[in-house]
Every structure is written in C-alpha cells, then in structure tokens.
C-alpha positions in Angstrom: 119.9 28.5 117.9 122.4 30.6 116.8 121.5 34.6 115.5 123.1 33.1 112.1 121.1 30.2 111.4 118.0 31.7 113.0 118.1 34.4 110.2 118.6 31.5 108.1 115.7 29.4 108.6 113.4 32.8 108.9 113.3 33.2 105.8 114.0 30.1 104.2 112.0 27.3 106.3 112.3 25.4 109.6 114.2 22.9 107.8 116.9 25.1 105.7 120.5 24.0 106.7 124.1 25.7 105.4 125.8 24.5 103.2 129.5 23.6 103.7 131.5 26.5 104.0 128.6 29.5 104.4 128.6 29.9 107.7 132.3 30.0 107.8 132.3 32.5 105.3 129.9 34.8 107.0 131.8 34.3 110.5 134.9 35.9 108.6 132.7 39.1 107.3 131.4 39.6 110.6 134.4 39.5 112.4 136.0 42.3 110.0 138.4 40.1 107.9 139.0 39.9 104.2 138.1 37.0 102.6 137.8 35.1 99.5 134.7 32.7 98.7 135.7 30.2 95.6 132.7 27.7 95.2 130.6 26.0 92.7 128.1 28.1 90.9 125.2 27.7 92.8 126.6 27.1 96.1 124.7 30.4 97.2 127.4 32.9 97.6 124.9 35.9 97.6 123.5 34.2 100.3 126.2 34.4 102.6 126.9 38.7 101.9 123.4 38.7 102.1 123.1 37.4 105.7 126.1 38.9 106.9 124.1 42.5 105.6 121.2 41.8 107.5 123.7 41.2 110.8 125.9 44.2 110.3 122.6 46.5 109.5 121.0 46.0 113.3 124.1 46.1 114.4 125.8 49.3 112.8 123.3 50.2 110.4 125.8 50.6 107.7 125.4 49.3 104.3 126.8 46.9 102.0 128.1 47.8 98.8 128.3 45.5 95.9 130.4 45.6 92.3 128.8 43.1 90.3 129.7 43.2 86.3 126.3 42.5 84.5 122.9 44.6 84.9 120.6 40.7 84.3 122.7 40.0 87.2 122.0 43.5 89.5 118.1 42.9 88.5 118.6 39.4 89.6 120.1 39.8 93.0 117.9 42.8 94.3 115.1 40.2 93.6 116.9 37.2 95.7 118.0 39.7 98.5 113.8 40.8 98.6 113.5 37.3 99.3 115.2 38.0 103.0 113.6 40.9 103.2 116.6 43.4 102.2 116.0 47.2 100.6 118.6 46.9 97.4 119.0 49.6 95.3 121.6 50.1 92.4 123.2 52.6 90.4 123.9 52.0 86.8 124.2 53.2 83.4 120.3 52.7 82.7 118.9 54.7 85.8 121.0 57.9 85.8 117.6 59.4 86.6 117.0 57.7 90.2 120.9 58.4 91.4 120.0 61.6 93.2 116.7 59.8 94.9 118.9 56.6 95.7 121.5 58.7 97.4 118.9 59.9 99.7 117.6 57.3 100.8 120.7 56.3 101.8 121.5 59.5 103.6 117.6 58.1 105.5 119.4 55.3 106.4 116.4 53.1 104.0 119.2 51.1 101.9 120.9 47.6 103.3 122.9 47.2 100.0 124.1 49.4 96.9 124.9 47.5 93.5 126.9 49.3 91.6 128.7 48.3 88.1 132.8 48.2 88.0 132.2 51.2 85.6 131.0 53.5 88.3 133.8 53.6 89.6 135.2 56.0 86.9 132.3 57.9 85.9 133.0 61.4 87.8 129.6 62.0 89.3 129.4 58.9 91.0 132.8 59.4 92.4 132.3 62.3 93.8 128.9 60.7 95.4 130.7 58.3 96.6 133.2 60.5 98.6 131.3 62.7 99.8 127.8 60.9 100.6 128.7 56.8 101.1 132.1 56.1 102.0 131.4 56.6 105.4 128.1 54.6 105.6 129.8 51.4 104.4 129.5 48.5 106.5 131.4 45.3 104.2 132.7 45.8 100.6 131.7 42.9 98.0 133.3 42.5 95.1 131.1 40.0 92.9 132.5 37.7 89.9 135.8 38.2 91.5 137.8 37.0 88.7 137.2 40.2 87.0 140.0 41.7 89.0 142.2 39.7 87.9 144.1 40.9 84.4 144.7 36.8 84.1 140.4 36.3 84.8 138.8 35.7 81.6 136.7 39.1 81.3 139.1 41.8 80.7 137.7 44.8 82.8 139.5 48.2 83.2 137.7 49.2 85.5 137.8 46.5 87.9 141.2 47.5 88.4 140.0 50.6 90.2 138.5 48.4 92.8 141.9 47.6 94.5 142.3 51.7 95.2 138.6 52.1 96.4 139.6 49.4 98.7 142.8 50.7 100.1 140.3 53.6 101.0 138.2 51.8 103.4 139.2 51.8 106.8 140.7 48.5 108.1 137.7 47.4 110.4 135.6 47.3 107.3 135.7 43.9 106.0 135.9 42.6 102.2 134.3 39.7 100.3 135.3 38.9 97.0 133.4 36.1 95.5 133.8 34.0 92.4 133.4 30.1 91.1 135.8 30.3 88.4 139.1 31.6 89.8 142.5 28.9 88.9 145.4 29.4 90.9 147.1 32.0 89.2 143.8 33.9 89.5 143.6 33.7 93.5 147.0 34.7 93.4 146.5 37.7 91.6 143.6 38.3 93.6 145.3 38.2 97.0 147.9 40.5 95.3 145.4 43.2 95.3 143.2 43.2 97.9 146.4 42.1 100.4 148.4 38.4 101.0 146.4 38.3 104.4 143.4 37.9 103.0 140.9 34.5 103.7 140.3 32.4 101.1 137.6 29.4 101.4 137.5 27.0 98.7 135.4 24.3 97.8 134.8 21.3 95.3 133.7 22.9 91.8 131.9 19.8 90.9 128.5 19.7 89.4 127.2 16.4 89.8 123.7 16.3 88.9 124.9 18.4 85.7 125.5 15.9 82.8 127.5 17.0 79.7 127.1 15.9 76.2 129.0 17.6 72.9 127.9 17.2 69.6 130.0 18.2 66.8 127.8 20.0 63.8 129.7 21.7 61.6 127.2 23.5 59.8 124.8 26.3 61.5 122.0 24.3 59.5 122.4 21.2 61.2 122.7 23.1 64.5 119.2 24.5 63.8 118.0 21.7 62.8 119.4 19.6 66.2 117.9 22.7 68.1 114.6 22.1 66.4 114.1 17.9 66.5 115.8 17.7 70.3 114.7 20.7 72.2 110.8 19.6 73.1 112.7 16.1 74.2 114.2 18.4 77.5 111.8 18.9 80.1 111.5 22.2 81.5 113.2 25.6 80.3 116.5 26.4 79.3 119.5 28.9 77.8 120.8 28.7 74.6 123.7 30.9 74.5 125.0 32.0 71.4 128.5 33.6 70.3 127.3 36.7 68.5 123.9 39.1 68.6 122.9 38.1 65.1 122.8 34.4 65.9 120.8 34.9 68.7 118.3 36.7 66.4 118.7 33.6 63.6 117.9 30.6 66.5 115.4 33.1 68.2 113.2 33.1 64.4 114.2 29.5 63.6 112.8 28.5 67.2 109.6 30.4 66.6 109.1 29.1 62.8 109.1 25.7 64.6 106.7 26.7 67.4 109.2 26.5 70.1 108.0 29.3 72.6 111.4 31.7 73.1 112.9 35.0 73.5 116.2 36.7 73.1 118.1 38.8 75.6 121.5 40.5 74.6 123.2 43.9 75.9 121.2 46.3 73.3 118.0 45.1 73.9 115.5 48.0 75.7 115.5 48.1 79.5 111.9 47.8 79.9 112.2 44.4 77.4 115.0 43.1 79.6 112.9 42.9 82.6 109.9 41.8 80.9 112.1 39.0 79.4 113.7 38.0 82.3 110.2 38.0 84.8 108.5 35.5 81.9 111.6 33.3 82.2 111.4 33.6 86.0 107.8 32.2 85.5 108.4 30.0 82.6 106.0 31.2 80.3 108.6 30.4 77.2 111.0 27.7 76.9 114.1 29.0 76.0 116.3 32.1 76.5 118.4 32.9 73.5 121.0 34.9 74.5 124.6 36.3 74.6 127.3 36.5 77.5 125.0 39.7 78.7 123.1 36.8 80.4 125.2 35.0 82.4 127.1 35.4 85.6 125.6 34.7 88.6 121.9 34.6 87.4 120.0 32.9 90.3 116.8 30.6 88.7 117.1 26.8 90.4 114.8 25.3 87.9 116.2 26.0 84.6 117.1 22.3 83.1 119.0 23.0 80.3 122.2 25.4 78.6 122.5 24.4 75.2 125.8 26.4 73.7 125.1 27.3 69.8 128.5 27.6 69.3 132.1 26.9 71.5 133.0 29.3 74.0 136.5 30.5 74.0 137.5 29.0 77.3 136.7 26.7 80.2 135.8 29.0 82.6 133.3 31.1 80.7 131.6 27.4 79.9 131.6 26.5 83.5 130.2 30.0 84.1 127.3 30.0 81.5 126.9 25.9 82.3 126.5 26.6 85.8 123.1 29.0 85.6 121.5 25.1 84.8 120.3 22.7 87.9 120.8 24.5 91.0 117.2 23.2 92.5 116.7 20.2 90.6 118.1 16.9 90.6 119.2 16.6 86.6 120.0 18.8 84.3 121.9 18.9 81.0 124.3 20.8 79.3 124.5 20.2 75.5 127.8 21.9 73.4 127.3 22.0 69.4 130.3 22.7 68.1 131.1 24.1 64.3 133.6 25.2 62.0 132.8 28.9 62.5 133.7 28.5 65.9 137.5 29.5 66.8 137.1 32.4 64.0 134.8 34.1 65.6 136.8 33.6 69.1 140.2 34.7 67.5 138.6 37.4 66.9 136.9 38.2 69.9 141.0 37.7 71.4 142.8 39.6 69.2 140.1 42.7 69.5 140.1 42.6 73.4 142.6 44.6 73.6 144.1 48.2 72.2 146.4 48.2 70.3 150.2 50.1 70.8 149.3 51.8 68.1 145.7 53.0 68.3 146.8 53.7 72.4 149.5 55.6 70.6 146.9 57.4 68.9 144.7 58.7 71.5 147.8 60.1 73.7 148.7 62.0 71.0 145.4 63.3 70.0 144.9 64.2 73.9 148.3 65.7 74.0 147.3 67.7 70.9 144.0 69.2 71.8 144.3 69.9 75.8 140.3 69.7 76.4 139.3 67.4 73.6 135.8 65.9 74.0 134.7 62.4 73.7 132.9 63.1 70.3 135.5 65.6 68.8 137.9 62.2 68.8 135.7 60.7 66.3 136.8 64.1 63.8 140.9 63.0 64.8 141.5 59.3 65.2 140.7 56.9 62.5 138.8 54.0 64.8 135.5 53.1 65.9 133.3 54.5 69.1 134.0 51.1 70.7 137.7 50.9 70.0 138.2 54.9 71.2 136.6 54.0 74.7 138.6 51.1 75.2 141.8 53.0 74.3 140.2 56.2 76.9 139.2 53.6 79.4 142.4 51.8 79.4 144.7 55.1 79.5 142.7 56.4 82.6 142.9 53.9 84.7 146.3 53.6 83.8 146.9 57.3 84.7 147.9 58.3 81.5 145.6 61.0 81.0 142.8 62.2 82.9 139.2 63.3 82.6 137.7 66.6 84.2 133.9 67.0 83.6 133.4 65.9 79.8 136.9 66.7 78.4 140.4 64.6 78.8 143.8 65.7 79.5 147.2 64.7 79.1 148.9 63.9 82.8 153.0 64.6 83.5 153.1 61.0 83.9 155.2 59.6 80.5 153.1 57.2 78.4 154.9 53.4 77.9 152.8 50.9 76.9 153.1 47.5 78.6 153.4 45.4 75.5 154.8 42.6 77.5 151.4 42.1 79.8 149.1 43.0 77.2 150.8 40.0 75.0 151.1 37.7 77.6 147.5 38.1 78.4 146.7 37.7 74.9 148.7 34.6 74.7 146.5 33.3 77.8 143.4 33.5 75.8 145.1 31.5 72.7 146.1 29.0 75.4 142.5 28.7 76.6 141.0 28.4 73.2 143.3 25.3 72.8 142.2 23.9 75.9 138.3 24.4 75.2 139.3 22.3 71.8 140.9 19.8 74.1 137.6 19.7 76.1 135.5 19.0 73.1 137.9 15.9 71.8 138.6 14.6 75.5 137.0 11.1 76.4 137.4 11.2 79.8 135.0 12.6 82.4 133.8 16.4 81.2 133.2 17.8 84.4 136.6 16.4 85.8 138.4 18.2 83.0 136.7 21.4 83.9 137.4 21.2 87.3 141.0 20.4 87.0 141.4 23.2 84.5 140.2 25.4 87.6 142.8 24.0 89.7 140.0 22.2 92.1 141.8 19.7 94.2 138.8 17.6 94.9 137.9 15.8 91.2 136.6 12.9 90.2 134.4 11.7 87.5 131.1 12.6 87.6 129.2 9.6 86.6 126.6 11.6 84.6 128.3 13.1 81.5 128.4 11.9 78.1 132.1 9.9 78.3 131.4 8.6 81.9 128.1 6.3 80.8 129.7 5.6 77.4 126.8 6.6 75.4 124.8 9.4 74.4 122.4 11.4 76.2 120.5 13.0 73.3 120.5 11.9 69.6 123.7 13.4 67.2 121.7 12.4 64.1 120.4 15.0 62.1 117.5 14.1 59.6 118.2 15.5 56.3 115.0 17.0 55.4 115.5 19.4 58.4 118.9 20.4 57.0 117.7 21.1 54.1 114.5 23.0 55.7 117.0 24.6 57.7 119.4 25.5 54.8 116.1 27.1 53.1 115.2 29.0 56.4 118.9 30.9 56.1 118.4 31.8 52.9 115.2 33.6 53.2 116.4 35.2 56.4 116.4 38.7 55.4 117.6 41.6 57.8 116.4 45.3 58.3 117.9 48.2 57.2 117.1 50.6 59.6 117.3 54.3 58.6 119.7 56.6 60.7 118.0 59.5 61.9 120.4 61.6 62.9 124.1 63.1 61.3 127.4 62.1 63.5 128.1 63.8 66.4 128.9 67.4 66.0 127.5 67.9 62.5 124.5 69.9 61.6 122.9 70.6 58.2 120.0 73.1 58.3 121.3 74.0 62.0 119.8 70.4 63.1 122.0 67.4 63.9 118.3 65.6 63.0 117.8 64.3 59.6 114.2 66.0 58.4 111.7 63.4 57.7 111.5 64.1 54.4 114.9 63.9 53.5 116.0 60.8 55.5 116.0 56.8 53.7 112.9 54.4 54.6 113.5 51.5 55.8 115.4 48.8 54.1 116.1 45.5 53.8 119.3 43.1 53.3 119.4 39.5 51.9 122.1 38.0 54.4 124.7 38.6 56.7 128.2 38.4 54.6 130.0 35.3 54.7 127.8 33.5 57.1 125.9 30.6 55.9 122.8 30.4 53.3 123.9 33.6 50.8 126.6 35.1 52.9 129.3 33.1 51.5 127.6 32.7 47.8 127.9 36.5 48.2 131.5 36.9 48.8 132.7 34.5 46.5 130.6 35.9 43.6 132.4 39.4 44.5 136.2 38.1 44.9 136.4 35.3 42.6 133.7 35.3 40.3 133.7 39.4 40.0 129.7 39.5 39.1 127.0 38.5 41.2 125.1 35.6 39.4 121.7 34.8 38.3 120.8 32.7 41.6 121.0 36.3 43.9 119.4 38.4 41.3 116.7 35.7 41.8 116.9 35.7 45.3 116.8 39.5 45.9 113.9 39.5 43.5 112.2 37.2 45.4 112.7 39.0 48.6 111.9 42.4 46.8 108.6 41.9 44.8 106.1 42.4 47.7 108.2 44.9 49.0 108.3 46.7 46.0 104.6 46.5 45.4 103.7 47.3 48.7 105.4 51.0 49.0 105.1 51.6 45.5 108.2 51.8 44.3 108.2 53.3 40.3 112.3 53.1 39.8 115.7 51.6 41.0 119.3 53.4 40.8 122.1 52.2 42.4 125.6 52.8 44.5 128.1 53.4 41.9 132.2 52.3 42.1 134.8 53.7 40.2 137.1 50.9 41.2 133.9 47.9 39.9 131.8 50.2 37.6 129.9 47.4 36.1 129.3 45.4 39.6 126.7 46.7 41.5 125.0 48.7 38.0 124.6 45.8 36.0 123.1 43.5 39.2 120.6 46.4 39.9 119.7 46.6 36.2 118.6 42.9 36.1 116.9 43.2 39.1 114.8 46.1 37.8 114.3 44.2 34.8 112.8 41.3 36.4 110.7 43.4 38.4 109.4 45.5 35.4 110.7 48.6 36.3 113.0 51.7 34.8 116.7 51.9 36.0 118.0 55.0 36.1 121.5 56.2 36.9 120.7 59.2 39.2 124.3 58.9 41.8 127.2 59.4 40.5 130.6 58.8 42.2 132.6 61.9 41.8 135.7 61.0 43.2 138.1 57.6 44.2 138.4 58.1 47.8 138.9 55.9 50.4 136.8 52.6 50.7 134.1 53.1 53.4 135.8 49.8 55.5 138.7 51.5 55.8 137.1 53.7 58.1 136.1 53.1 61.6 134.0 56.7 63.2 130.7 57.7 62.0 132.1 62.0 61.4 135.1 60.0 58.6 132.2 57.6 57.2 129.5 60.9 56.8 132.8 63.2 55.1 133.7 60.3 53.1 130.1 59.9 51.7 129.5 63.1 51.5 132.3 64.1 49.4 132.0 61.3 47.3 128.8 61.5 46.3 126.7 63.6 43.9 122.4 63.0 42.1 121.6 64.2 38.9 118.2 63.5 37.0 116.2 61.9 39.2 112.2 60.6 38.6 110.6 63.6 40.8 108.2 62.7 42.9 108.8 59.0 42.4 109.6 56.7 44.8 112.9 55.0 44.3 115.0 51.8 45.4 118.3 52.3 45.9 120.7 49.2 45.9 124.3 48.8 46.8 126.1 45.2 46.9 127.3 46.2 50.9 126.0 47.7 54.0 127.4 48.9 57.2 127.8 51.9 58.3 124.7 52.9 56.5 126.2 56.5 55.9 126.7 55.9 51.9 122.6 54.9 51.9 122.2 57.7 54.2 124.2 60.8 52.2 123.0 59.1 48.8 119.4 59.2 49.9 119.6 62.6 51.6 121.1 64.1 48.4 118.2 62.1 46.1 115.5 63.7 48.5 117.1 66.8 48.0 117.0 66.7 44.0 112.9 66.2 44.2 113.0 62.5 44.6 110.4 60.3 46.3 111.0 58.3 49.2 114.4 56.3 48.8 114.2 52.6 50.2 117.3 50.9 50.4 118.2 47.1 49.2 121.8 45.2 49.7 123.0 41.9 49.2 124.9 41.6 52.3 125.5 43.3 55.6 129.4 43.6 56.6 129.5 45.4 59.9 132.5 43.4 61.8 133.2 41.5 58.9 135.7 41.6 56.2 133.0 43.3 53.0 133.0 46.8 51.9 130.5 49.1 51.9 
C-alpha cells in the first residue's frame, strides 16, 4: 500500500477509496508543480492539500499556507484538518490578539498549516511577519476559492490580486495549488495568467446528481414566508436558507421562530463568539435551519445538510452553484429550492453597480491623499463626501494598484501617475449584467437545471441529471400557497418592528467634554422603527404616503400607535416633540401631533431647525452627518425632567436622533426615546 493511500485510510477507515482525480492532484503537489484543481463542490479538495501537508511535514517539516476568503470557512477547515490529525492555526481580523503566540509556534515548528484571509496580505504587520518569520518555512502555497483571483471570478477581491506577487516570491521548488469549483473558461485562463501558463490544471465533471432542483416563482416576500413556513418541516433533515440582504435574514429568522421552526441566523456582523456557537449547533443539528447571507458559504464542509432553500435569486450561476453545493455531500438526496420575487434583480443591480469605485470617488481619494501627505484613515471621513465602506474600497483598490501607499497608519501619494482603468472596470461590470441575465434564463429554462449550470461553467461532461424539477416533469414540493398564510404572513411584516439602537460614541476624531464617548446621561434610549422603507408590509405604504400623497395617513398613525402604547407606558413617557423640516414643515409635526393625541399625551415643539442645509442622505461619513446635525439643530422649552419621545418620519444614520437628543438632555430634559416610521440606510428615504 502506497504512503498516500495508507494516510488515507488511517484516518478515514479500512475501506476509504480516492476519488477520481485526488491522488493525481496530490502527486503534482508533492512533486513540486503548480497546479490547478477544478471539481465539484464536495469532491474533497481540502482533502487533497491536506494529505499532501501531512507528506511534506515528515518530510521537510515545512508548513502549508492557506488564503481562503471567508472566516465560517477558516473555522470550518481547521476542524476537518483535526480530523487527520493536523495543528491549523489562522490569522485573521478577529484574533489580532493570538498573532504574536501563532508566530511562535511556528518558529517551534508546532503548525502543519497557516490560514490566512486574502486581506492579510496588505495589512503591514502581517507583512512584515510574513518576511521575516514564514516565508522561509513554507512548504506548498494554497490558494482556496481560486476564482477570487480572477478579476472575471464572481467575488471581486482586491486583495486577491496580491497573491500573484506573494507567489512570484516563493522559490520555484515550492509548489502551488489553487483550488476552486466554479472557474469557466475565461476564469482558468486568467488564472494561469497569473500564477504562470505552465501550470497543471485537473478538471472534473461539475455534476451534482443526487442534488435535485426545483424553482418556485413567488413574487411577494409574504408568500415566500408563507411557502417557508407550510414546506419546510416536509424536508427531512437540516438545511440553509440563504438570503440576499442582512435584514431578510433577520425577517425569515422571526417568521421561522413565530412558526416553531427551530433556526438561527449567521451573517458577517454577527459576534465571534455567536458565530461559533452557531455554526457547532448546526454541526450537531440541534436547529433546522441556517439563515444566512453569502458570509456562509464557500467551501463549508457538513455532508448531511439536505436542503439550500434561496429566499431570493442570486445574481449569477456560479454563486448558486457555490451556495447550492454546501447541500448533499454525504447523503444520497438532497434538494435545492429557488423562490424567486420581484424584488430580486433590484437589489442585484445594485449590489453590481456598487461593486466597484467609481472614477470619480477614486478621483477623490488621490486627491485628498495628494493633498494631505500623511492623511489618516479617519481624517478622510472630515474631506471626502462618501461612506466608511465606499473610502476603503477606493484605499483598497488604489494600493494594490500602486497608486498610493500606506506606511504605519497614514497613506501617501506614490510617483506613479494615477489613470483609472475605466475600460476593465466596465467590462467587468458588464460581466455581472450578463450573468444576471443568464441567472433569469436559468429560472425560465425547461430543460435540465443542473445541465444549464454546468454548461454555464464550461464543464465538458453534461448531461441531464434525471432528478431536477424539468427532468421528471413535475414538481418536487408544492408551489401553492394557502391564502390564510399570506395573509398571516402579510400581518407578520407589518408588525415587524426594528430597533433603534442608540450610538454611544461621536465620529471619529470629535470630542465634546474632551470625551469621544457620549455621557450616559446625555445619550438617546433605545428606540424603535415601524418598517424597513420600501420593503413590503409598511415600507412601501410609507414611501408612497411621503412622495405622492405628501401626508402620512390615518392607517400609520394607527400603526405606530399600536406599536407605541406599551412602549410608552412602560418607560413612562409624559411628552412627544418631533424632527422638524423647513423644506415639509407640516409633515413629520402634524403626524407626531396625532399620535400624541391618540396616546393622550402633550406635544410640544422643543427642536427647532435653524437652518436649510443639506439633506442628511446626501451625505455619506459619520464626521459630515454629526456637523450637519449639529449645525442644524437647536431645543428650546423643554418639559424638565420629563421623559420625552422624539419622532422623525426617517432614520439612518441616527446622528439627527443623536445631536437632537444630546442637545434635549442638555436643556434639562428626561430621557429622549426615539420613534420613526421607516428606516432608510441603503435605500432611497431621507433622514
């Protein structure tokens, strides 16, 4: 028996076999080539660098080093690799506190494999960790999710772009795997482009035929929820639902549990420490559903989940294939269900066009760099009009680029002359437009789903699959929705209120009282908000109220009265003022009047709006939002003592509720809660 397969069956039974194309694969690592793996998700590509570690540890004792693009996916493999045994450790953005510890370890020769994140590669300290403490130790170089190097792969990645330079670094004995399942043709090419034309690439059938796939088109998110809620306890086992957007996770997550479906939701801000308690009761199945964004997604290794239900359309094939394939990797059947709605390609067109900066906000930053020679990250938030996101993209971009560069915490302007590369940046956007029209092909085909897929991915090797939807000519699950749970559902949305939560803290870089904390006493409680604007149940109602009717009617006053009477009562609340406009005077005033009416309680004007400056949408850093509140806002005669509710028909920010309230506290106020019809961030309302 070979050293290969007797690793194999070690640790994975006497009767444990490869599987086409592993053992080929590892033969390539461990005879110092560079290779590319395209296979199937759930062919068991971590497997094969895995193996080849454990060779190339007793017999060099050097270490692998792994880019992988998800931290559910890090936690993930360092729990398959302590299947074989392995010592894993990685260094992310959530552990900053172990990198010294990790590093020696290393330097004791206790490590088989480092995990690091693409973004790594550009933070400074790790660089210089990297030169100076692990180059040297590296035994093979694998670049996970492969795609992402790829400008044309579906997950646009700055960073991953550094990999091709880390790589020209190596010495040429060390050998390189990049793995991926969703690469087309025009990705390979790219990818052989940058890590060099000589490069081995194995590829196998993408076909997943004991996945079946059935879409449903449901137009409204109530008869979405309502499907989710009448079909899910019909699945056997545990599943995914993956939804499009953080707040939809949190709508299916409380719709789930109102129906006693046992779930939980996982997306990129949720707490470390409630990640991996999330993800170890999934691992043991003691809920039935993940909710979750693409934060979950790539590469996740559990081979009994039986289900991916999508809540809404991805924006391309390949990020379907990707999320689909998490679902029947150790069990004969499983099923992937697509509900598909209106809302769908707006929120994807969005997602595209906001990918990636702009000329003109690139143009921005080079100038504000070029301007202030030494400029800190937070100081850009005090000269360029766009959000914390939007200025590290633009940073992020420009660096990698060589356009400016970053020494310790401050960036600089380099010789080299800045030219954007609107043709590739447009081109690429164009891609994603192109794949949005394909994914609505996919929906409307009636030929085989999985062929289509597969095709789209450039696999040579199709056929139908026999299992999905269009290939047995009927339907897997039910497409009927009973009305009474559409209406139950529509009823659930509309009483789906959201959380205000209080900032505690003034922007970067500001101090009042010579603290950038807000004192206790002088920050807003906590709040609440009917509805998320424009979205179903009262989002739209809202909007249209505003724009075309220009008064919010009877049936939100009723609503937010509704929502606000226990509320009210149980912090005591004695009064209600409001958010005044100079632009809408009457708007907000007059709804906040009625609503203190019907609660029984004194309105008072107490803020008054002492200049027309700009609307808060308009801008996009936390420093311009504060200064535009601040100078727009001043309290006279307020009910000392008393405890107040302070309504405004918008929030997003939450710096006008923030100022407002500060300035109330300030004048001898009680506590100030906050109430507002709609939340806008991302959307199209104003604050």
């Amino acid at each position: 028996m070979n050293k290969l397969l007797f690793e194999l069956k070690k640790y994975y039974g006497e009767h444990a076999e490869f599987r086409e194309g592993q053992e080929e694969a590892i033969h390539n690592i461990l005879e110092g080539k560079r290779a590319l793996v395209v296979q199937k998700t759930g062919w068991g590509k971590s497997l094969v660098y895995f193996l080849a570690t454990k060779i190339i540890r007793m017999e060099t004792h050097r270490l692998t080093m792994i880019i992988s693009p998800l931290l559910a996916l890090m936690d993930n493999q360092i729990e398959s690799a302590h299947k074989l045994g392995m010592r894993i450790k990685t260094v992310n953005s959530e552990n900053r506190e172990e990198w010294g510890n990790i590093i020696e370890e290393i330097n004791h020769n206790s490590v088989d494999a480092l995990i690091i994140s693409p973004e790594r590669l550009g933070n400074d300290e790790f660089k210089r960790m990297l030169s100076h403490d692990i180059s040297y130790k590296i035994g093979l170089f694998v670049v996970d999710e492969a795609h992402c190097i790829s400008d044309w792969g579906h997950d646009f990645r700055p960073d991953y772009r550094r990999i091709a330079d880390i790589i020209k670094m190596l010495p040429p004995n060390v050998p390189v795997l990049a793995t991926t399942a969703t690469a087309n043709d025009r990705v390979v090419n790219d990818i052989k482009a940058q890590l060099g034309n000589d490069i081995v690439v194995s590829r196998g059938s993408l076909m997943r035929k004991s996945l079946a796939i059935q879409v449903i088109m449901l137009d409204t998110k109530e008869e979405r929820l309502a499907w989710l809620s009448n079909s899910i306890n019909d699945i056997p086992g545990t599943g995914i639902i993956y939804c499009l957007t953080v707040n939809d996770c949190l709508l299916v997550e409380k719709w789930l549990k109102e129906n006693a479906i046992s779930c939980e939701s996982y997306y990129a801000s949720v707490d470390k420490e409630r990640k991996k308690e999330i993800v170890d009761k999934f691992m043991d199945n003691q809920f039935k559903v993940l909710i979750a964004t693409v934060a979950f997604g790539m590469g996740f290794d559990k081979g009994d989940i039986s289900f991916i239900i999508h809540f809404q359309k991805p924006g391309n094939v390949v990020a379907y294939y990707q999320q689909i394939g998490r679902a029947g990797r150790a069990i004969d059947k499983a099923y992937a269900i697509l509900l598909c709605g209106n809302e769908d390609d707006e929120i994807n067109r969005y997602f595209i066009d906001s990918a990636f900066p702009t000329e003109d906000t690139m143009q921005k930053v080079i100038q504000t760099v070029t301007e202030h020679p030494g400029i800190k990250l937070m100081e850009f938030e005090k000269s360029v009009n766009m959000s914390h996101t939007t200025i590290n993209k633009c940073l992020k971009y420009l660096l990698v680029n060589g356009d400016i560069y970053k020494d310790g915490g401050v960036y600089y302007k380099t010789p080299k002359a800045w030219e954007p590369d609107l043709e590739k940046s447009l081109k690429i956007t164009q891609i994603r437009k192109n794949e949005l029209k394909q994914m609505n092909e996919f929906v409307n085909i009636s030929g085989c789903y999985m062929k289509y897929i597969a095709d789209a991915l450039d696999d040579i090797n199709t056929q139908p699959c026999g299992c999905c939807r269009n290939c047995r000519q009927e339907n897997i699950f039910n497409v009927e929705v009973p009305l009474d749970d559409v209406i139950r559902a529509q009823a659930f949305i509309k009483n789906d209120y959201n959380i205000i939560e209080p900032r505690k803290r003034w922007p970067m870089g500001v101090k009042i009282s010579d603290k950038n904390a807000i004192s206790a006493d002088r920050r807003c409680e906590e709040g609440r908000v009917l509805c998320n604007y424009g979205s179903a149940g009262w989002g739209r109602h809202v909007s249209d109220c505003k724009y075309k009717k220009g008064n919010f009617d009877e049936q939100l006053v009723d609503a937010s009265v509704k929502l606000l009477r226990s509320f009210v009562s149980d912090n005591q609340i004695a009064w209600i003022t409001s958010i005044p406009s100079i632009r809408r005077p009457e708007l907000v005033k007059n709804f906040a009047m009625r609503i203190a009416d019907k609660l029984g309680l004194p309105y008072q004007e107490s803020v008054v709006k002492t200049c027309d400056n700009q609307h808060q949408k308009e801008l996009n850093t936390s420093y311009l939002q504060f200064k535009n509140a601040d100078e727009s806002f001043e309290v006279v005669n307020v009910l000392e003592g008393k405890d107040v509710l302070l309504i405004d028909d918008m929030v997003d920010s939450r710096w006008t509720f923030t100022v407002c309230g500060y300035k109330l506290r300030d004048k001898g106020c009680g506590r100030v809660f906050t109430y507002a019809l709609a939340n806008t961030a991302g959307r199209n309302g104003d604050e």
